[in-house]
N, C-alpha and C positions, 0 to 999 in steps of 0.2 A: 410455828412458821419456820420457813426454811429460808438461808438468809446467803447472799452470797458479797461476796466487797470485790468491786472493779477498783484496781491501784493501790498496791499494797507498799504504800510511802507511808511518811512519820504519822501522819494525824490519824490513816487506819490502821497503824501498829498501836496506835493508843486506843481508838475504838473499839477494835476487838476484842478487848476483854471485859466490855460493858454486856459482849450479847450471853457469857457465861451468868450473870446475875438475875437472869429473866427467866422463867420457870415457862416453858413451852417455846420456846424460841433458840435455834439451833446454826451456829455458824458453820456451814458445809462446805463452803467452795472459797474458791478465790482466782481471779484473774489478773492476768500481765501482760503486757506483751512481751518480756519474759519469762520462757519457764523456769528457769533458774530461779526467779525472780519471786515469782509463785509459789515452789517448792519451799525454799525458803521460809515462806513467812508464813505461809500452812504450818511446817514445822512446828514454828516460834509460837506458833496459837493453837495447836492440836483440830488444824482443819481437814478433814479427807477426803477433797477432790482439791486439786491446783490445775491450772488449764493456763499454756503459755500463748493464749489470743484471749480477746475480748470476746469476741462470737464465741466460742467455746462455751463462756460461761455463761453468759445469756441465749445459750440452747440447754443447758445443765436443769437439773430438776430441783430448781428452787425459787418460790416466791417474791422474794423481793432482791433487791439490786441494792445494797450502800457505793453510792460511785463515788470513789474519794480520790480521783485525780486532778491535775491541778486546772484551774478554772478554764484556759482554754481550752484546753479537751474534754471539755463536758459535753456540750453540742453533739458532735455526732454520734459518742457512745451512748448517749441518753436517749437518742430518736432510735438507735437500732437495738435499745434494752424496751423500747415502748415498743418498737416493731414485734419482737418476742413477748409483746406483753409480761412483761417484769413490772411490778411494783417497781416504784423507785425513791430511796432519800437521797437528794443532789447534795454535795457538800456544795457552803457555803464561799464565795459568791457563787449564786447558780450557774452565770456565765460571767462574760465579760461585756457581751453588748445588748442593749434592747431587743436587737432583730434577734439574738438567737436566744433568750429568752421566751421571747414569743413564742420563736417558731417549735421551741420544745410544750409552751403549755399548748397549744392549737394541735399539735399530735398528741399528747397526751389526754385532751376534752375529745380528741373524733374515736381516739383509741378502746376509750373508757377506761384507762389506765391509770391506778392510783400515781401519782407524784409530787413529793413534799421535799420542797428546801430544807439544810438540814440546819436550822437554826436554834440551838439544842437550849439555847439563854428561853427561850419563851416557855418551856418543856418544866422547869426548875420548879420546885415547890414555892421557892419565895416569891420570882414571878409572880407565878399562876397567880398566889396570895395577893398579890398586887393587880393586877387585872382585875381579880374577882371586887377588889375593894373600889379599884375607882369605877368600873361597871353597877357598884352598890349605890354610886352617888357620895359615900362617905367623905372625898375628896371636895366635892360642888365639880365646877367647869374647872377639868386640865387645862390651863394657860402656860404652862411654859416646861420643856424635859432637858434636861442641864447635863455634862457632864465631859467626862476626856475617856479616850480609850488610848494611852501615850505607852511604848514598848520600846526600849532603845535596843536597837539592833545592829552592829555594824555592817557596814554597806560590802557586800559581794555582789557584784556583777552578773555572776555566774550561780547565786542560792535563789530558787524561788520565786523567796520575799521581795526580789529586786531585778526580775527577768521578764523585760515587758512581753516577749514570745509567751511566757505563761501565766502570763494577768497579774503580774506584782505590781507593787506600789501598797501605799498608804490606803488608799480609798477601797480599792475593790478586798485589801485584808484584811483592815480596822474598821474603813465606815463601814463597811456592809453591817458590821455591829451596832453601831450608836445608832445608825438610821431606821435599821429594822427596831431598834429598842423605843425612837421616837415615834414608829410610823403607826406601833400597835396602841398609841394613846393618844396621837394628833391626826394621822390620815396621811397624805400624801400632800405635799408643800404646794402651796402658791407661786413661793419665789424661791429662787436658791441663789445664796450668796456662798463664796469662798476663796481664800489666798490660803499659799503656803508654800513651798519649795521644793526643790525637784534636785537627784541625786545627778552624777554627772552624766548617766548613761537617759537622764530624760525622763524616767518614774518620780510620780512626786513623793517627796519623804515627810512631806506636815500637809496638813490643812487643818483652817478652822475654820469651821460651815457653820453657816447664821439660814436657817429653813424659816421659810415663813407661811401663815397659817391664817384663813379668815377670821376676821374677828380682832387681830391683832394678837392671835397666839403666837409664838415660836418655840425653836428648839434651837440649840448652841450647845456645839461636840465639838471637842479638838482631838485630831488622830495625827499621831507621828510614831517613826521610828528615830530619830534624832534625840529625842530625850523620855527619860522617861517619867511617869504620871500615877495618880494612886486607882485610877478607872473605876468611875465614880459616875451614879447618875441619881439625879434629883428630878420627882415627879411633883410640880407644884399645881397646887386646886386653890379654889377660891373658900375653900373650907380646911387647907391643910400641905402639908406636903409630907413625901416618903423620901427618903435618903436609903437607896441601895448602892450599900457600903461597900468597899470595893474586896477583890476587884468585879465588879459587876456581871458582866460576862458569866463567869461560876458563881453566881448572886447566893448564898448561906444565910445574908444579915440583914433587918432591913429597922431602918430606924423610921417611926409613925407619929407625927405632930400634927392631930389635930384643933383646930380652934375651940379653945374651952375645955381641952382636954389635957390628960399629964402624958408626955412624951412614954413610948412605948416601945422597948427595944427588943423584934424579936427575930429566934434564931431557929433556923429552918434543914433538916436534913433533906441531903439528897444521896441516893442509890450510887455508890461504886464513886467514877468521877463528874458524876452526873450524864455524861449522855442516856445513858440507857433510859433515860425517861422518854427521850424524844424517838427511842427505837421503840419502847410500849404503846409509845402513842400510834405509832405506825401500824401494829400489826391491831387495835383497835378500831384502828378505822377500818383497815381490812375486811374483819369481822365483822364491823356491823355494814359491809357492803360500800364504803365510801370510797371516792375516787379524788377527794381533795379533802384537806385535814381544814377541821373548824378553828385550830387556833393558828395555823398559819398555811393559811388559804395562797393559794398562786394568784389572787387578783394584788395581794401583798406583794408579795415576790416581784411582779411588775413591777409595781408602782413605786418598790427601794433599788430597784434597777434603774429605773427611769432615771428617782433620782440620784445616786450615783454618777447617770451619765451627765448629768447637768452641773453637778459638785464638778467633774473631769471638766467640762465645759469652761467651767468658770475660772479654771485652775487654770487653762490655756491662754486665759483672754492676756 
């Protein structure tokens, strides 16, 4: 596969050296809307096309698109990398609101266009390991997924992590983590509860969101940049629970207690810094003809956007 990165900021100068680990799969290009910008970081990673527009490189002769700019500008370069039919892995949050959310997966189903959020925690050996266990039953009934994703960062106005122009805040760059982590073993919430604080330009710096689930399941995550936390999540069954050890996110460890059983602690390799799993996963769906990925389906993506915007909602009230 031939592979190309729209936005060559911090998280795709880290990605890029996950696609060197993968035995048929080739970083060739890179776009900016600087060529400076471009050139550059092609350099920094031995890429040989740089293209100083986005259209450039999604007319370029390569496969798939990693678009890793920051979440407001995913929308439009995502509908005009589907227009070119490009493969696409969105970074994480896919967008910032439900409507364009949609509006990229409803181009992406008429297109026939593969497109996967780049949610690379679900991709992980120890993960997987866990899915595969409570989908065995060995858990009983998930009733409850516990945990903090907490990162102290000091507040810049003007960084990112804290520029509501390009979807910063606590929720759309921490929860998007705990919620997609809750959502692959309870579903999408009933209710959504949350409080927590807001820096002085209006983004909020904490929440802690109480999801709730039929039946009386829930989940409870706390996300903040104000302090920090060891990011930790606990998957509990009626037969057991799994403690993946922090920091969860890059999941290595996972401790396994089940009922009648002796506690079980095991340790799990992953490839490079671990993305590269979630780029193998890409180009296997590819291959075998897929237009949405079985472990993180876009009816998912929705439905942690949704909730998101209802955690925001709440956070307003």
């Amino acid at each position: 596969m031939r592979w190309g990165i729209a936005g060559p900021g911090k998280i795709a100068d880290i990605v890029a050296g996950e696609f060197t680990l993968l035995p048929d799969t080739d970083l060739v290009a890179v776009g900016s809307r600087s060529a400076d910008r471009a050139r550059a970081f092609a350099d920094r990673h031995g890429i040989a096309q740089a293209y100083g527009s986005y259209d450039e490189l999604f007319a370029a002769d390569v496969d798939a698109i990693y678009l890793a700019t920051p979440h407001a500008q995913h929308t439009d370069l995502a509908l005009a990398a589907i227009e070119a039919g490009k493969a696409l892995l969105i970074e994480k949050s896919f967008t910032t609101t439900v409507a364009d959310t949609t509006e990229i997966i409803d181009a992406a189903r008429a297109r026939g266009v593969f497109v996967m959020e780049a949610m690379w925690t679900r991709f992980l050996p120890a993960v997987s390991y866990l899915r595969e266990l409570v989908a065995s039953g060995a858990l009983g009934e998930v009733r409850a997924v516990y945990g903090d994703l907490l990162a102290f960062r000091e507040y810049d106005p003007d960084d990112r992590l804290f520029n509501p122009l390009l979807g910063g805040g606590a929720v759309l760059d921490l929860g998007v983590y705990v919620i997609s982590f809750a959502q692959q073993f309870l579903g999408e919430p009933q209710s959504v509860h949350a409080v927590g604080g807001r820096f002085p330009n209006g983004v909020e710096s904490d929440a802690g969101i109480l999801l709730g689930f039929s039946g009386g399941r829930y989940a409870n995550q706390s996300v903040g940049f104000t302090a920090p936390g060891p990011g930790r999540q606990v998957v509990a069954g009626t037969n057991g629970w799994v403690e993946v050890k922090p920091r969860f996110h890059r999941a290595t460890e996972l401790v396994v207690q089940l009922s009648g059983a002796e506690r079980q602690e095991l340790a799990f390799d992953t490839l490079g810094m671990g993305y590269s799993h979630e780029i193998a996963h890409v180009g296997e769906c590819l291959a075998a003809g897929l237009t949405e990925s079985p472990v993180m389906p876009l009816a998912d993506t929705l439905a942690v956007q949704r909730t998101m915007a209802r955690v925001l909602e709440a956070l307003s009230d």
